[in-house]
Each structure stands twice: as structure tokens, then as C-alpha cells.
MDAnalysis code that builds the backbone (N, CA, C; Angstrom):
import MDAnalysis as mda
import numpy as np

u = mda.Universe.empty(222, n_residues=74, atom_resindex=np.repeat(np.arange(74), 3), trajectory=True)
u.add_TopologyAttr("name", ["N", "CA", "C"] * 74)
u.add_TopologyAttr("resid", np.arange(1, 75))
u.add_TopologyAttr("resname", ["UNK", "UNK", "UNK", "UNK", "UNK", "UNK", "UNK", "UNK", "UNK", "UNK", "UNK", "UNK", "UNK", "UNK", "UNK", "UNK", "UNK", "UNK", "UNK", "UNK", "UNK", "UNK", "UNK", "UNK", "UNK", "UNK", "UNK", "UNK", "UNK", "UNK", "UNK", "UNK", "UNK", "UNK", "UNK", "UNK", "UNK", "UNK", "UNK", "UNK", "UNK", "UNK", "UNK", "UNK", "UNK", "UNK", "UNK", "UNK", "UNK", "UNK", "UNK", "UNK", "UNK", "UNK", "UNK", "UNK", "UNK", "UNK", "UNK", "UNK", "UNK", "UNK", "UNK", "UNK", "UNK", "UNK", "UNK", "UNK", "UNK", "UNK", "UNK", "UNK", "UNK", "UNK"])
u.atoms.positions = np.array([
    [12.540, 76.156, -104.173],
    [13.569, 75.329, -103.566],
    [13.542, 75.587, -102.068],
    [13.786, 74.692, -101.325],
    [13.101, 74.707, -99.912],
    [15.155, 74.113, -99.582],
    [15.442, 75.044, -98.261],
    [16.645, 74.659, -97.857],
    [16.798, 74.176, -96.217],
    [17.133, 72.874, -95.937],
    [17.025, 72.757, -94.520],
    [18.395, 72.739, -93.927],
    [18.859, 73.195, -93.083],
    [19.619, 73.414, -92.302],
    [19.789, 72.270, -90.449],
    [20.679, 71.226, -91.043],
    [20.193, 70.299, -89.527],
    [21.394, 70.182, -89.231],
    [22.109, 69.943, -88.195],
    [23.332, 69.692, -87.685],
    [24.611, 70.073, -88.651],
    [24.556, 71.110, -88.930],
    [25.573, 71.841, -90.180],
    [25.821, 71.341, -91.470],
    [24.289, 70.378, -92.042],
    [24.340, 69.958, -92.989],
    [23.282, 70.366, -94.111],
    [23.677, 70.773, -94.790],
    [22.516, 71.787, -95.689],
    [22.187, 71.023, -96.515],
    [20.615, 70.645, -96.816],
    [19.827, 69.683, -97.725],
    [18.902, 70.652, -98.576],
    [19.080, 70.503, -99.784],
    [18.342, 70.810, -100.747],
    [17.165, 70.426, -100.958],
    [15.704, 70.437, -101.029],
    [14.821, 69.996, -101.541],
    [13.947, 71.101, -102.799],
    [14.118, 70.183, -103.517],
    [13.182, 70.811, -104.384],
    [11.280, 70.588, -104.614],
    [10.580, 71.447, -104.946],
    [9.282, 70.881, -104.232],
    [8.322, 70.830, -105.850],
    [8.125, 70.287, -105.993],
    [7.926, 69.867, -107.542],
    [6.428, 69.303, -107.683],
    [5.176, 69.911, -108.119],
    [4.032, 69.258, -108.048],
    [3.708, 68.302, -109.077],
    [3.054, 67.196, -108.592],
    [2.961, 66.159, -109.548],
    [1.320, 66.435, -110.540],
    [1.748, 65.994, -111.917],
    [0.067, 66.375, -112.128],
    [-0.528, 64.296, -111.633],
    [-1.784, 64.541, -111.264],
    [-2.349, 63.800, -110.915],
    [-2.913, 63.166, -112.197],
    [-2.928, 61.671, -112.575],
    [-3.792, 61.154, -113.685],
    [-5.023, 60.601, -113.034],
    [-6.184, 61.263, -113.894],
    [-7.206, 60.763, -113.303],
    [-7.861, 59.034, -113.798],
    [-8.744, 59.186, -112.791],
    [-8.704, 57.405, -112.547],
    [-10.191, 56.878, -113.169],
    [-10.326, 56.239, -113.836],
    [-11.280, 55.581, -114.599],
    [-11.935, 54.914, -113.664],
    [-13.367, 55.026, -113.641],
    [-14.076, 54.004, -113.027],
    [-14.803, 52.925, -114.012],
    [-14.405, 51.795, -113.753],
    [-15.077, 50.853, -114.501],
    [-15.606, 50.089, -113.941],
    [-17.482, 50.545, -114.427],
    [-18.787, 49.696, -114.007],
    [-19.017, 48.820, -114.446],
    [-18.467, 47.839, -115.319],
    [-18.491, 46.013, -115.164],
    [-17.961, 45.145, -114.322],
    [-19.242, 44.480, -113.964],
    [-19.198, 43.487, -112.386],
    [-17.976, 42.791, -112.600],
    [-16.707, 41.838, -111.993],
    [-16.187, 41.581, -112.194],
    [-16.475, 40.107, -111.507],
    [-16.440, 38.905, -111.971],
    [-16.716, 37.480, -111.849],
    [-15.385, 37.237, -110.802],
    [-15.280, 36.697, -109.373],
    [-14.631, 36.106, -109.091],
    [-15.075, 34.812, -108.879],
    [-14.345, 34.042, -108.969],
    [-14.219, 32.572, -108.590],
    [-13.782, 32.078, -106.779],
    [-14.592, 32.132, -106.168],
    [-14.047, 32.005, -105.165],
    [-13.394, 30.799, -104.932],
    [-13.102, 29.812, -105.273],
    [-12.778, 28.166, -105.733],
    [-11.006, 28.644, -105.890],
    [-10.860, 29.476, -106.399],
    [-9.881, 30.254, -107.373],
    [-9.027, 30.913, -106.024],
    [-9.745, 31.763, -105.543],
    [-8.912, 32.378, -104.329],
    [-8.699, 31.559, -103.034],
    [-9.448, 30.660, -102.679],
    [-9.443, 29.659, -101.857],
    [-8.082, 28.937, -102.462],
    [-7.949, 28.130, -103.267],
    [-6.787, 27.133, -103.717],
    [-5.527, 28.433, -103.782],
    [-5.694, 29.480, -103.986],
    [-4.360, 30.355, -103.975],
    [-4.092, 30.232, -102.333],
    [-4.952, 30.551, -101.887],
    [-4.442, 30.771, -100.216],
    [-4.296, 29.874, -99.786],
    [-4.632, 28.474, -99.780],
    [-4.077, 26.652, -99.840],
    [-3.141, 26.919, -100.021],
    [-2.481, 27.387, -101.067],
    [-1.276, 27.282, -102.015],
    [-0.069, 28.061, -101.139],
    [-0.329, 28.957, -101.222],
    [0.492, 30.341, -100.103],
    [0.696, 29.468, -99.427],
    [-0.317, 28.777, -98.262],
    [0.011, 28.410, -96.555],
    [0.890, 27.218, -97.367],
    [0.792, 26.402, -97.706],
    [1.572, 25.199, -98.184],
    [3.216, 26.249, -98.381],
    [3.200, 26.757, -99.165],
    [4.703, 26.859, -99.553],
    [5.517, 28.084, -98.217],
    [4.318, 28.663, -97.408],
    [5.056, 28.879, -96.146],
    [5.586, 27.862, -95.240],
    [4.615, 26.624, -94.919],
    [4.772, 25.672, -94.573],
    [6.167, 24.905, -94.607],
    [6.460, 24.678, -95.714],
    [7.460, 24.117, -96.563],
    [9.148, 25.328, -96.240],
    [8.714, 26.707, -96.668],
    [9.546, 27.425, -96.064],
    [9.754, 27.615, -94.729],
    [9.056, 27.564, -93.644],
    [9.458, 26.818, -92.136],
    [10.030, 25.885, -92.105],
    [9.641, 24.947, -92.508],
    [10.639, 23.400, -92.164],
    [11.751, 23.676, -92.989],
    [11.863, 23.878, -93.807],
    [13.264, 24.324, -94.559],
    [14.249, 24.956, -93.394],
    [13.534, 26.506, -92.692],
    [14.743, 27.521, -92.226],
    [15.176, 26.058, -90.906],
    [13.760, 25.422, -90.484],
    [14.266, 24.789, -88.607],
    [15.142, 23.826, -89.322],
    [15.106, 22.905, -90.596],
    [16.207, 21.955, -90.352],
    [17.441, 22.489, -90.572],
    [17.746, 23.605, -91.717],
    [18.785, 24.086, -91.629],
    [19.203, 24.475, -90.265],
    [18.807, 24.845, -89.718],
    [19.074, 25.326, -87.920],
    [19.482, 24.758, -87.310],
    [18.959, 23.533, -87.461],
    [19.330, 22.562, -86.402],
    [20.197, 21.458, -87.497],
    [20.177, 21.945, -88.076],
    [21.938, 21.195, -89.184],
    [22.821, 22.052, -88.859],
    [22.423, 23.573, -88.742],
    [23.688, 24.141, -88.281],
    [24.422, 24.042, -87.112],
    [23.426, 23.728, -86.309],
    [23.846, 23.710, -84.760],
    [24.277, 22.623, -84.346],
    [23.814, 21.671, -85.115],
    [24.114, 20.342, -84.634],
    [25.723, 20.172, -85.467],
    [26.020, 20.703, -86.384],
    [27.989, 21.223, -87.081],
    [28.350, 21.594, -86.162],
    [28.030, 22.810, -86.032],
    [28.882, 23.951, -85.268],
    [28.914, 22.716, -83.440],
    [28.313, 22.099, -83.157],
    [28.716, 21.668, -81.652],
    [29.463, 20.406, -81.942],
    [29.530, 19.726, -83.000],
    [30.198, 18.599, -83.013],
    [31.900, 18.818, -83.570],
    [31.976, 20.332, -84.211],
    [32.792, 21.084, -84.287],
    [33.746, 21.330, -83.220],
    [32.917, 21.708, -82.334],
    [32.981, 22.221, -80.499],
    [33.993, 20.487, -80.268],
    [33.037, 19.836, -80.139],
    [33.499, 18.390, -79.437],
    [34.735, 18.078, -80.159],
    [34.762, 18.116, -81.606],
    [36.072, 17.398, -82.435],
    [37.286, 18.395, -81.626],
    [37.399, 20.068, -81.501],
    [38.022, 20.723, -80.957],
    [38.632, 20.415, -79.906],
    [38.273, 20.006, -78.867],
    [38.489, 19.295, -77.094],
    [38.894, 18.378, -77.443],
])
């Protein structure tokens, strides 16, 4: 048990070793499709795409409330 002492606040750590699982190597080639990862990353940029124009019109729906808000106020 390991005790630290920092600005009059005493922290406990306990130091606990992990056992490690060992890791399999597996020597069969694995087939990608590059056709496959191409249309995923199409796919990604599209629905970022889509999530940009989403946040700017909300933005400028908000802003364009909130000032006509302003004007109805005066």
C-alpha cells in the first residue's frame, strides 16, 4: 500500500499487479475488401457532412430567435 500525502490530503493507493493474458498470433492472411473500406469512409464523410449543416442551421435558427427576440423587446 503506497500512501501519498499532498496538500493535507492523504490518498491511498494500492499497487496490485495485473497477470498479463497472453496474446495469440494468428497466421491466416486476412481478405480485405478495399471497395468495403472505401464506401465506409464515403459513408463517415457523408454523415459528418450532414452533422455540420445540421449544428450551422441550428445556429443560425438560434440567432436569428434570439435577435428578433431582441427587436420584439424595443
Amino acid at each position: 500500500m503506497l500512501r501519498i500525502f499532498d496538500n493535507n490530503k492523504s490518498i491511498s493507493k494500492n499497487k496490485v499487479q495485473k497477470k498479463t493474458i497472453p496474446v495469440q498470433y494468428i497466421d491466416q492472411k486476412r481478405i480485405v475488401d478495399i471497395n468495403k473500406l472505401l464506401n465506409r469512409v464515403r459513408m463517415d464523410k457523408k454523415n459528418e457532412d450532414k452533422k455540420k449543416v445540421i449544428f450551422y442551421s441550428l445556429t443560425i435558427l438560434a440567432l436569428g430567435l434570439f435577435s428578433t427576440l431582441i427587436t420584439i423587446i424595443k
